[in-house]
C-alpha positions in Angstrom: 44.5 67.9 101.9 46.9 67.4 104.6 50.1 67.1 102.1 48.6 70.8 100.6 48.3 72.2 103.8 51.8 71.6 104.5 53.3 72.6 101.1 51.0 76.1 101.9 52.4 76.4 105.5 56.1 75.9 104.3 55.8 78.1 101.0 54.5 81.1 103.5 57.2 80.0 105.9 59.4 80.4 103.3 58.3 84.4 101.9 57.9 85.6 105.3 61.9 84.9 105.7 62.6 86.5 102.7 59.9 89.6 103.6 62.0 89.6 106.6 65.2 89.4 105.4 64.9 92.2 102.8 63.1 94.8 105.3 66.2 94.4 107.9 68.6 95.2 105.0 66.7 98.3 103.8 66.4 99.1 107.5 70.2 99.0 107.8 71.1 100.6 104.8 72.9 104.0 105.3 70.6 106.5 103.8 72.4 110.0 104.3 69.4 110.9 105.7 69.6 109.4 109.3 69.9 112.0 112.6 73.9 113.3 112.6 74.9 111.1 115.9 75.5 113.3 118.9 78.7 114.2 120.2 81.3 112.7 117.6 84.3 113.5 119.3 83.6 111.8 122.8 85.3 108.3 123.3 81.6 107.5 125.4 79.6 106.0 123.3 76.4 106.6 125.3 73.7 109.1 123.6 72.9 112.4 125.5 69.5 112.4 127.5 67.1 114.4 125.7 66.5 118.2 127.1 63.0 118.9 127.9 62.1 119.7 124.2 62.9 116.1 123.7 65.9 118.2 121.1 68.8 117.2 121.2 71.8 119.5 120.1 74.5 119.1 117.9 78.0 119.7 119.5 81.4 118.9 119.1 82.7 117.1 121.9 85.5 115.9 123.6 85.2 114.1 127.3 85.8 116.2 129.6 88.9 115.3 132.5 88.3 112.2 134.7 85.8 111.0 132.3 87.9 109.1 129.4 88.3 106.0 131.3 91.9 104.4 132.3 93.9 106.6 130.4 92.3 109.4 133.0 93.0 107.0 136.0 96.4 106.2 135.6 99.5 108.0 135.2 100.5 108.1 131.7 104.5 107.9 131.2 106.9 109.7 128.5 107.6 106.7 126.7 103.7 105.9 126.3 102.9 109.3 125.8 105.5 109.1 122.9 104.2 105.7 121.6 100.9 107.1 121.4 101.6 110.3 119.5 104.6 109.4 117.0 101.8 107.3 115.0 100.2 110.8 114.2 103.5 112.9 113.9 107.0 112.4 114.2 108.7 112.5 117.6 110.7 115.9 117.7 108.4 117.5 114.6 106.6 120.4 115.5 103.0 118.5 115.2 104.4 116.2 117.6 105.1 119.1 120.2 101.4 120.4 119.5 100.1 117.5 120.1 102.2 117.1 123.4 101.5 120.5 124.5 97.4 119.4 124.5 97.8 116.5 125.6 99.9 117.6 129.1 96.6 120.1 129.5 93.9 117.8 128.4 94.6 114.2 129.2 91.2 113.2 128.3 92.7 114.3 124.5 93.6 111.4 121.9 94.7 112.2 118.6 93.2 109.2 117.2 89.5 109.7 118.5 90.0 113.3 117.4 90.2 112.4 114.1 87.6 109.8 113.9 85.1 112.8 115.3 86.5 115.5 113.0 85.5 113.3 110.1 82.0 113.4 111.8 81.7 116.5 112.1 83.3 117.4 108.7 80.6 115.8 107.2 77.6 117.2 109.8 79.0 120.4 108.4 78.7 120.2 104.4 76.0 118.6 104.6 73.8 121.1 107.2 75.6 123.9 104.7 74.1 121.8 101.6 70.8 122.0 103.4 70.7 125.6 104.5 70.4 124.2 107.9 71.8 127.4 110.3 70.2 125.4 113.4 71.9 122.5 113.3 75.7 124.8 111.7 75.0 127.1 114.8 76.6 125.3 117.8 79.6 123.4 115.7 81.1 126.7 114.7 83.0 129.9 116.1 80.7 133.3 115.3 83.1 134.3 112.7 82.5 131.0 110.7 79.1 131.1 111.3 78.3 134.4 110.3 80.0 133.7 107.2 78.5 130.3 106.5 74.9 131.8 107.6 75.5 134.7 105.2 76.4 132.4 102.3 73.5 130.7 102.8 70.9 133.6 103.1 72.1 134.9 99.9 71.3 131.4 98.5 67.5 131.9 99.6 67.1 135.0 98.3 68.5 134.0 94.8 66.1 131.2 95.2 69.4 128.8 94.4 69.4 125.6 96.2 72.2 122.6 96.2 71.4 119.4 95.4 74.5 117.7 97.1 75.3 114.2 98.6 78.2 113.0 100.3 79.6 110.2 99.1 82.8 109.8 101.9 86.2 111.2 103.2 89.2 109.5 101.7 92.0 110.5 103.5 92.0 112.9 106.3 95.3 113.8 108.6 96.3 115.6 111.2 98.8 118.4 110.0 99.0 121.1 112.6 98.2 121.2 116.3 98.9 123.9 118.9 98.5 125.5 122.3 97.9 129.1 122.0 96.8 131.1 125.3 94.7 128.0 126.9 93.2 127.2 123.1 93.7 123.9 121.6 93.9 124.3 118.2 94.4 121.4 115.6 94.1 121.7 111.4 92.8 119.1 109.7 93.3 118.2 106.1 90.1 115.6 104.5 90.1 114.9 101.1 86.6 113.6 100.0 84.5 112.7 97.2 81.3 115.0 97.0 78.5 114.8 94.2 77.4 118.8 94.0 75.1 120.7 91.7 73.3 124.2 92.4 70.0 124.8 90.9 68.4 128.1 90.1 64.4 128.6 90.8 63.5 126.6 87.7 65.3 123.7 88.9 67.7 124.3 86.5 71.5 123.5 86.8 73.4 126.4 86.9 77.2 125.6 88.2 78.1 121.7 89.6 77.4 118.3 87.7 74.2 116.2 90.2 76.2 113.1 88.0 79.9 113.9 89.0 82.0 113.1 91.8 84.6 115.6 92.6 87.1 115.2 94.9 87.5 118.1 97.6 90.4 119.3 99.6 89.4 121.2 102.9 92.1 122.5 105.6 89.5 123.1 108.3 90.7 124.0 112.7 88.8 123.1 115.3 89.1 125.1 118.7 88.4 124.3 122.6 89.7 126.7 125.1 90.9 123.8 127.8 90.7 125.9 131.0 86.4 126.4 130.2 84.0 123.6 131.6 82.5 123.5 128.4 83.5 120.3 126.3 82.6 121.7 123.0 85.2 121.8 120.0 84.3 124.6 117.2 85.7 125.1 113.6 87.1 128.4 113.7 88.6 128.0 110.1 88.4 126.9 106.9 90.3 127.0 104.1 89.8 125.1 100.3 93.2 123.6 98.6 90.7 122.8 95.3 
């Protein structure tokens, strides 16, 4: 009895590993489904307390002056300035003097952790558009944008057409213009990504898209922040479709 008691011990030893084991990796897939993660332009990687709702909002964010870390402390000099920029545009081009002209007004701003939140919030975007979701579109884009997006989704509802899309991920995405203009920061964007898209009329049925196809998607999208305001927020205040 003693020799089957063990065997049993060690053959439920055994499964509850392998229960185990399965449960974290379907608890750490990547769903598409998971909360968009708050402020995807800021280099602080701490979550924002919750308001009093226990909401959080969605903005676009870059960290505001004195609070990017040594960058912010120290002094930055022309030749490290340049070293930092030329690996997003060539020293002399006109991107580069963009990007030089934000920079000397916003030294929190880094081209590179720009980027990596625009893709963020490239994504937040088609997929709350996808969705219908005006709530969560609302506070990432200018009122011209908005009112556009918003519209093109109202006329959706009353069609009774929804779009059954998923993301599948951004390609390539690079920084091709960048600009000062009367205290606004301004800087396009071009992402190329894959997108699986269908809308369906009130019968479910397909009526434009393929829910089987990936297509490949060319966006030129600008984001905004007026650099004299206390408020951190970047907004796309353009979009434009190279498909």
């Amino acid at each position: 009895m003693s020799e089957a008691f063990d065997i049993y011990t060690l053959l439920f030893l055994v499964l509850a590993v392998v229960v185990f084991l399965r449960l974290r990796n379907v608890l750490g897939r990547r769903t598409g489904n998971e909360r968009p993660p708050f402020d995807p332009y800021s280099r602080d990687e701490t979550l924002q307390k919750p308001s009093q709702s226990g909401a959080q909002d969605n903005v676009v964010t870059l960290p505001q002056n004195n609070e990017s870390g040594v960058r912010n402390s120290q002094v930055e000099t022309a030749e490290e300035l340049e070293e930092r920029l030329k690996e997003y545009a060539p020293v002399g081009s006109e991107l580069y003097s963009g990007l030089t002209a934000i920079t000397e007004v916003d030294k929190s701003f880094d081209p590179g952790q720009f980027l990596q939140g625009a893709k963020t919030a490239y994504e937040m975007i088609v997929m709350a558009f996808a969705e219908g979701n005006k709530r969560a579109l609302k506070p990432l884009l200018n009122r011209e944008v908005y009112d556009g997006f918003a519209a093109a989704i109202d006329e959706r509802e009353r069609n009774g057409e929804i779009i059954d899309s998923s993301f599948v991920g951004i390609d390539k995405s690079n920084i091709i213009e960048a600009d000062l203009k009367n205290k606004s920061a301004q800087v396009t964007i071009k992402f190329v990504s894959e997108i699986i898209t269908a809308v369906r009329n009130k019968s479910g049925e397909v009526i434009s898209g393929d829910p089987r196809k990936i297509i490949e998607v060319t966006d030129i999208w600008t984001f905004a922040r007026e650099v004299t305001s206390s408020d951190p927020n970047w907004k796309l205040i353009a979009t434009q479709s190279a498909n």
